[in-house]
Backbone bond lengths (Angstrom), bond angles and torsions (degrees), N, CA, C in turn:
res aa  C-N    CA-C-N  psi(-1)  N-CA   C-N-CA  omega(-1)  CA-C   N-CA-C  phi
1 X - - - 1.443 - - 1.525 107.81 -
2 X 0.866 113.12 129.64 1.775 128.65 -173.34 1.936 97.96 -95.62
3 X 1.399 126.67 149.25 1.174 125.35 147.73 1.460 115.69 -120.08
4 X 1.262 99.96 -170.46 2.304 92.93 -166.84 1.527 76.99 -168.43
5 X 1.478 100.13 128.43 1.381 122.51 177.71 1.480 109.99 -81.44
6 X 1.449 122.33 143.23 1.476 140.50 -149.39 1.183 102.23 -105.26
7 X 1.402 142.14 97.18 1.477 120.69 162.57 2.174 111.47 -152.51
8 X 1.002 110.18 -156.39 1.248 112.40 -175.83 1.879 113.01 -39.91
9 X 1.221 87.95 -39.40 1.888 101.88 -165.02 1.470 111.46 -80.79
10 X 1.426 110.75 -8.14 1.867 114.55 -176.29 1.547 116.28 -116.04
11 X 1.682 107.07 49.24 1.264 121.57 159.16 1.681 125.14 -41.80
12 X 1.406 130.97 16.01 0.946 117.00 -125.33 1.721 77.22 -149.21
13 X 1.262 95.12 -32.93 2.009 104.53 -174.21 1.142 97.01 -101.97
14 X 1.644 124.80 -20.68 1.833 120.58 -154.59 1.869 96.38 -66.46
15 X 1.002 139.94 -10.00 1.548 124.12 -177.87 1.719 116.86 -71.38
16 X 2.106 83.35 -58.18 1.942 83.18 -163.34 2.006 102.46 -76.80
17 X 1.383 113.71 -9.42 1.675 138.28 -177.41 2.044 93.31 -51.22
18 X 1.441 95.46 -66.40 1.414 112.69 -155.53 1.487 113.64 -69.35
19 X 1.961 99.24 -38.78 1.275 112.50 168.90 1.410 118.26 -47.67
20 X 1.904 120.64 -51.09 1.065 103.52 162.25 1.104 139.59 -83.97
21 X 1.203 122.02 6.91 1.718 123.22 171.56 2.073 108.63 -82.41
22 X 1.202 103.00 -38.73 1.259 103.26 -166.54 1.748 102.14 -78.60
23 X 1.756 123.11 -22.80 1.607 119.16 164.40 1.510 105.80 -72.77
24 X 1.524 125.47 -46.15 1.318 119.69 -147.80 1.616 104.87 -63.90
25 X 1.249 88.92 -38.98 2.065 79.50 -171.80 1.490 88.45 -120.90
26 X 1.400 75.55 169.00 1.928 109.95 177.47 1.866 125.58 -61.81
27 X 1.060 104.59 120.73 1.727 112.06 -172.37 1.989 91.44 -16.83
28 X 1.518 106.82 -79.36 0.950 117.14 173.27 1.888 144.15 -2.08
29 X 1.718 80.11 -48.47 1.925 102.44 -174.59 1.696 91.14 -91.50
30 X 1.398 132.70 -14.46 1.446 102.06 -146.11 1.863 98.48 -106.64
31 X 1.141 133.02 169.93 1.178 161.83 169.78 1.789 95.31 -81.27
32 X 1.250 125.54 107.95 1.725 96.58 155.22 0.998 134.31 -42.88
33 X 1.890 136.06 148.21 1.119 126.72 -133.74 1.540 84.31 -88.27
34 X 2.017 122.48 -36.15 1.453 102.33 -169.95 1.285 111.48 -84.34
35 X 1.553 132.88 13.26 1.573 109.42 162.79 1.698 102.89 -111.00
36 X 1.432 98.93 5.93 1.841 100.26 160.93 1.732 110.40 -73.35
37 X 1.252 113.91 -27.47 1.448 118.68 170.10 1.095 128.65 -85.06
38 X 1.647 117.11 -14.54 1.125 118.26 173.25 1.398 103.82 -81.67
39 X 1.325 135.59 -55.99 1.474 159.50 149.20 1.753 92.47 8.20
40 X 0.943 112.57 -51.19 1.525 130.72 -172.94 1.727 113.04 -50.38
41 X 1.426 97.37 -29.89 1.456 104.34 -176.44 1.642 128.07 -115.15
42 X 1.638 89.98 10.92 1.598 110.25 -179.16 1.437 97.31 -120.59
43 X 1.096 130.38 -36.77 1.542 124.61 -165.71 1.799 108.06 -117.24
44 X 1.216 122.65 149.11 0.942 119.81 164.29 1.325 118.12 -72.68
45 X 1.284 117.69 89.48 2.086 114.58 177.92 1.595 91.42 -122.80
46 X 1.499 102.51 154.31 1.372 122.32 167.01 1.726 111.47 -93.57
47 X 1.247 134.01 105.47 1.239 119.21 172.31 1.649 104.14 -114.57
48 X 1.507 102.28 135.89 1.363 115.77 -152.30 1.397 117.67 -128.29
49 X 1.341 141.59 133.22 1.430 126.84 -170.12 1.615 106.52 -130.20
50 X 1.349 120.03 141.44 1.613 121.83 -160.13 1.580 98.76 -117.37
51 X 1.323 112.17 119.82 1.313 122.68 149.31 1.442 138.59 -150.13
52 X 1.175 106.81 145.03 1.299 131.71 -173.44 1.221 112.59 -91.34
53 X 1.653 107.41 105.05 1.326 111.90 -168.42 1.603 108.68 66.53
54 X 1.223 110.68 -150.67 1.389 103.36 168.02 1.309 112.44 -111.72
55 X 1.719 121.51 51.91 1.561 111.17 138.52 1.154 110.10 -106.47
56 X 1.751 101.57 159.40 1.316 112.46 165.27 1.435 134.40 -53.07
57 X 1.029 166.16 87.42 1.778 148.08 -154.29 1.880 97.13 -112.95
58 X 1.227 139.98 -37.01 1.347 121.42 177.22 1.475 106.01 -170.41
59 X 1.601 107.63 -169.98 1.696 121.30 176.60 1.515 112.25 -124.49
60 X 0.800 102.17 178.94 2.057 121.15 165.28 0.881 103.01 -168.14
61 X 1.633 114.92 121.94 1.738 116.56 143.87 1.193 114.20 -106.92
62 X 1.693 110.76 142.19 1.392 114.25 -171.48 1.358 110.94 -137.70
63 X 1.509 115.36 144.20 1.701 98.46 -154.33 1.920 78.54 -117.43
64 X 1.068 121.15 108.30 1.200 122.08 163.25 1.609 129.47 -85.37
65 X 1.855 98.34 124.63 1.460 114.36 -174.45 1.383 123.22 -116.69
66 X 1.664 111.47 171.88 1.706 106.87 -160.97 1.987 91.19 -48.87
67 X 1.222 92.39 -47.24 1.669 100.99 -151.63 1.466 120.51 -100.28
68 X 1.184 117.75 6.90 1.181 137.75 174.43 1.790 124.46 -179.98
69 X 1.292 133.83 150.96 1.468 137.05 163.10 1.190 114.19 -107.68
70 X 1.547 104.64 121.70 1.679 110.93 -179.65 1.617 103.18 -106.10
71 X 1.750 90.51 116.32 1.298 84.98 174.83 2.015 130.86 -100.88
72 X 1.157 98.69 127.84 1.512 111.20 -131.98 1.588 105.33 -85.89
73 X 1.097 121.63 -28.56 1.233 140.48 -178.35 1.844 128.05 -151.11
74 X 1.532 105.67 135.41 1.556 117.93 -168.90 1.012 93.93 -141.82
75 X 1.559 109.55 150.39 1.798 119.98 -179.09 1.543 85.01 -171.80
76 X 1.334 124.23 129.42 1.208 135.18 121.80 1.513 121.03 -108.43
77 X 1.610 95.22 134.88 1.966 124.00 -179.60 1.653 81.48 -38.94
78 X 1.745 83.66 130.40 1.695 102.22 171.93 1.903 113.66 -75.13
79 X 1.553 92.30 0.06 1.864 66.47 170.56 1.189 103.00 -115.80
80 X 1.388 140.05 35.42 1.084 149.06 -164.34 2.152 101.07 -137.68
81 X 1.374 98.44 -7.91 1.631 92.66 -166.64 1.643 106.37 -76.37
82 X 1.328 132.99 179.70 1.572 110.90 -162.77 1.306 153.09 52.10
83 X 1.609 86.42 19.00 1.506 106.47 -167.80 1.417 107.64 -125.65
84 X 1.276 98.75 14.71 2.080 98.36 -172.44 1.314 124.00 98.05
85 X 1.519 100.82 -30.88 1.564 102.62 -158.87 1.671 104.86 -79.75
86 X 1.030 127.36 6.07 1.495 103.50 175.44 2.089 94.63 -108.61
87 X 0.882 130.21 -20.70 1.492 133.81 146.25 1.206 101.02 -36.98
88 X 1.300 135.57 -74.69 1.441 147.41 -165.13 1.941 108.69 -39.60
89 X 1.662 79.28 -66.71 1.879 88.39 178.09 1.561 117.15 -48.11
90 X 1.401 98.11 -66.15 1.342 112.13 -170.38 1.703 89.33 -69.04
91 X 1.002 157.53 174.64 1.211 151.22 -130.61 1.847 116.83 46.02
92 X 1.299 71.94 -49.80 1.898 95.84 173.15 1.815 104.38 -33.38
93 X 1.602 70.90 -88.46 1.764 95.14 -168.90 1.441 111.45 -48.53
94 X 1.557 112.50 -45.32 1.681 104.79 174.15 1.362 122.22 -45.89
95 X 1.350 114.89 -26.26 1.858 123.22 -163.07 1.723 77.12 -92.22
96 X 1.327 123.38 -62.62 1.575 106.33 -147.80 2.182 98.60 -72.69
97 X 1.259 122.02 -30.45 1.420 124.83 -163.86 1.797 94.05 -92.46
98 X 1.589 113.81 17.75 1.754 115.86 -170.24 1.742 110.29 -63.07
99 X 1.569 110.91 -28.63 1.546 113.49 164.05 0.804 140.51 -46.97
100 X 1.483 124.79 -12.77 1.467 139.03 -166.09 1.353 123.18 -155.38
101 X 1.350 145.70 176.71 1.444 114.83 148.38 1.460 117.50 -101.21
102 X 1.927 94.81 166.05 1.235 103.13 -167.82 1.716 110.32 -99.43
103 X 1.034 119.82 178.00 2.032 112.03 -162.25 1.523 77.90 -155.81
104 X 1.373 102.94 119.67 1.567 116.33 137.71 1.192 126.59 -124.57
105 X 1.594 143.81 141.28 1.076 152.10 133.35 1.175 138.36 -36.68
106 X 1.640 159.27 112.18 1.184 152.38 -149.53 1.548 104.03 -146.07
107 X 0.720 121.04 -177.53 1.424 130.84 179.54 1.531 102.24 -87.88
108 X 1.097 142.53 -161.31 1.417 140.97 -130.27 1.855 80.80 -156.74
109 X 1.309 112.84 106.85 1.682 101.52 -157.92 1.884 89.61 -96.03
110 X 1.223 109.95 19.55 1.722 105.55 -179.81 1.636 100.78 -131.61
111 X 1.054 126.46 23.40 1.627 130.05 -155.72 1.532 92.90 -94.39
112 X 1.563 94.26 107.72 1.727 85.62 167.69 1.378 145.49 -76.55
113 X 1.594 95.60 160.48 1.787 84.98 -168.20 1.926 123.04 106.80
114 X 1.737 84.26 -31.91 1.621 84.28 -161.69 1.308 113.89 -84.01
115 X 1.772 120.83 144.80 1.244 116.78 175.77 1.036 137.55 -71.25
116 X 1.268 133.08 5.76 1.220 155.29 157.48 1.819 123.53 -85.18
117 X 0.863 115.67 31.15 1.784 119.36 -162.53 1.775 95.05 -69.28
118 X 1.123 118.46 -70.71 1.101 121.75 -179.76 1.789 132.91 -40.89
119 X 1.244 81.90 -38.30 1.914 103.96 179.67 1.688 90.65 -66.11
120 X 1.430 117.15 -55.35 2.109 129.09 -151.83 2.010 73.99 -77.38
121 X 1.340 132.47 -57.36 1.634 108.28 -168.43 1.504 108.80 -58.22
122 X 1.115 124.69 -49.55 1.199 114.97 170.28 1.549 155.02 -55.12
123 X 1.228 86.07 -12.27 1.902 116.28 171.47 1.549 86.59 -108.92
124 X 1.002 136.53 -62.01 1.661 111.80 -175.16 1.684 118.48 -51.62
125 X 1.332 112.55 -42.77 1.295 110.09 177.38 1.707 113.19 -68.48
126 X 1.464 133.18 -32.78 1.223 128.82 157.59 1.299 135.60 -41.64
127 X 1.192 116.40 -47.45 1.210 136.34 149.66 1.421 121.73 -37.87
128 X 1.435 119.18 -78.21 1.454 115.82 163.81 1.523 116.60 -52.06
129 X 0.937 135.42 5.39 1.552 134.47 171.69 1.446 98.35 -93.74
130 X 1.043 117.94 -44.57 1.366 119.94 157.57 1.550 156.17 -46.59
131 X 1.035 99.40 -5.41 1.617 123.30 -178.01 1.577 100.83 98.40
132 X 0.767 154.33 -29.76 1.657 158.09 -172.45 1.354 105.47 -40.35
133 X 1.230 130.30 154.59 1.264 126.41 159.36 1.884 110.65 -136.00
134 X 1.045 122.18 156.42 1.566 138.07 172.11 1.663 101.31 -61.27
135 X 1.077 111.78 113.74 1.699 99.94 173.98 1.686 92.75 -106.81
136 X 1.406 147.39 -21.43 1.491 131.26 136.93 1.482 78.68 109.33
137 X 1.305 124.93 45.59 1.383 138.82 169.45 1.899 105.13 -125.86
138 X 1.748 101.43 131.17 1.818 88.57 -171.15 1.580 81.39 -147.85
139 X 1.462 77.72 -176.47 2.116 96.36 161.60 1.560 96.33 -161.65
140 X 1.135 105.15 170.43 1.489 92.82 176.47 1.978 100.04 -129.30
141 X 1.202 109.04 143.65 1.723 97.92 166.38 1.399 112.05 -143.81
142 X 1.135 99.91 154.94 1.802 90.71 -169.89 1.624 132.70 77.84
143 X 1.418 94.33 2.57 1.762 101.44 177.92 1.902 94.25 96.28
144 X 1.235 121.31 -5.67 1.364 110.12 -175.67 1.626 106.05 -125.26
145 X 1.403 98.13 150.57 1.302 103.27 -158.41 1.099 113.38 -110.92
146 X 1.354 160.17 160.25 1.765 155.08 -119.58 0.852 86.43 -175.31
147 X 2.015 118.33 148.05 1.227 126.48 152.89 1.924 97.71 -118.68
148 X 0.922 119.68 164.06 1.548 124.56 147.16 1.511 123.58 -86.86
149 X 0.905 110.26 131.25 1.737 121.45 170.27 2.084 102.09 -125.66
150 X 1.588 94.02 140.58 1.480 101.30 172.60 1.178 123.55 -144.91
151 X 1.139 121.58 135.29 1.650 127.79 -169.93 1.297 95.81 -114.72
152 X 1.380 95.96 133.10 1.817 127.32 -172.99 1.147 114.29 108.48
153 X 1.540 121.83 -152.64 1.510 129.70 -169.89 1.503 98.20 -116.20
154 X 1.573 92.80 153.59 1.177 110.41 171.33 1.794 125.74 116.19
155 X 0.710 139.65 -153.77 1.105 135.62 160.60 1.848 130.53 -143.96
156 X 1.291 111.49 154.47 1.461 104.10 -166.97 1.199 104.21 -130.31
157 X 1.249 149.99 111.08 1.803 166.70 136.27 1.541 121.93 -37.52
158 X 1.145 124.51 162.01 1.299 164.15 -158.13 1.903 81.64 -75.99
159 X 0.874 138.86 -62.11 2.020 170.72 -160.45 1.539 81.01 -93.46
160 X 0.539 165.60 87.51 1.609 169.57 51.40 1.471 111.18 -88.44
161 X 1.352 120.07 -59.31 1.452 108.05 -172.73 1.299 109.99 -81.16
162 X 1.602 115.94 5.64 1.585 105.98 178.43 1.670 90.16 -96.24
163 X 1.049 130.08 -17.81 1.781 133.05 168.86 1.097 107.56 -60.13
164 X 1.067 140.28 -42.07 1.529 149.69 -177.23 1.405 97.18 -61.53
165 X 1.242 127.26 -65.80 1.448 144.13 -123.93 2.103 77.79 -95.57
166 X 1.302 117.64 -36.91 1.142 91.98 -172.75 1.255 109.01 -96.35
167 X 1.366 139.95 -21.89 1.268 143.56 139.74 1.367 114.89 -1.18
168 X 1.690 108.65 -64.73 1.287 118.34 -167.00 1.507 113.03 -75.30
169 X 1.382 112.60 -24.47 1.546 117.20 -175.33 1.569 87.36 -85.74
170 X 0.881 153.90 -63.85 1.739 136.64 177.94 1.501 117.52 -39.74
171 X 1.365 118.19 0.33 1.648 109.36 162.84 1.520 91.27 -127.53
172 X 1.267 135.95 -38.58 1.553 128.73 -145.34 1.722 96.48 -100.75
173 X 1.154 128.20 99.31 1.716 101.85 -165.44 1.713 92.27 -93.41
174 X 1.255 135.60 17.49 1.499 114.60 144.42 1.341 119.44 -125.21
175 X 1.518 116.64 64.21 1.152 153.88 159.30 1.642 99.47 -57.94
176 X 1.735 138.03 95.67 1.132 153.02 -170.44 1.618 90.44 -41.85
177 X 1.627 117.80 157.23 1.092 112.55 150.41 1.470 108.74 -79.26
178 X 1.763 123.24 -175.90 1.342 134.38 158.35 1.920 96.37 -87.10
179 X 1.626 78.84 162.62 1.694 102.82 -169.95 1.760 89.72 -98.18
180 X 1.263 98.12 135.37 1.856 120.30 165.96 1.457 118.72 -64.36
């Protein structure tokens, strides 16, 4: 599997790229795709596109930091899911992000109410198959609620993901607030 880095100059991938970023997650979770590209030139993120041969199969964006990389976004093409390939990636990124640890955010896979319960157990349990662990650190925005999970050593706090969160509002100025 080959990847090809995402940015101003790869007009060429931005259709079937966006298509899956703008199905995979919820209006709610996403960045618009053109100030996700602008984002590209203020922050250090990796945005990454996977194919096999020449199909598309998925993305990663990864915002890499002194002290950790949060990786912020995953999508593999739904007719391609069940096929290994998001094992493949994410395996990926653990070997290449192995210097540090890695931080993802997920939805809150016990959050009541939500219509998605089944989809958030099943990405939480992937994850932990994965080396990841629950560090039981969240926020919620938008009515939806986040947990953190992190693979590697060390530990990650409440004061880290609020560093992130303001990080991101110093380039993104409609960076959601958190819910009370």
């Amino acid at each position: 599997m080959k990847k090809i880095s995402i940015d101003q100059h790869t007009h060429h991938l931005h259709a079937e790229v966006r298509q899956l970023y703008e199905s995979a997650f919820p209006k709610e979770e996403q960045i618009p795709f053109d100030e996700l590209l602008e984002l590209l030139q203020k922050m250090p993120i990796s945005f990454e596109a996977y194919y096999e041969d020449d199909t598309f199969i998925g993305l990663t964006i990864v915002l890499r930091r002194a002290d950790f990389n949060w990786f912020w976004y995953f999508a593999v093409n739904p007719d391609k899911r069940g096929c290994g390939y998001g094992q493949q990636i994410l395996q990926s990124l653990i070997k290449q992000y192995a210097y540090q640890p890695l931080i993802l955010d997920i939805e809150l896979p016990t959050q009541a109410g939500c219509p998605n319960a089944g989809q958030r157990q099943r990405r939480y349990a992937f994850y932990l198959r994965n080396g990841f662990r629950d560090t039981h650190t969240g926020k919620s925005f938008e009515g939806i609620d986040y947990t953190i999970l992190m693979h590697g050593d060390g530990v990650f706090t409440q004061a880290d993901y609020d560093q992130i969160i303001h990080d991101l509002r110093a380039c993104w100025q409609h960076c959601p607030d958190e819910d009370n």
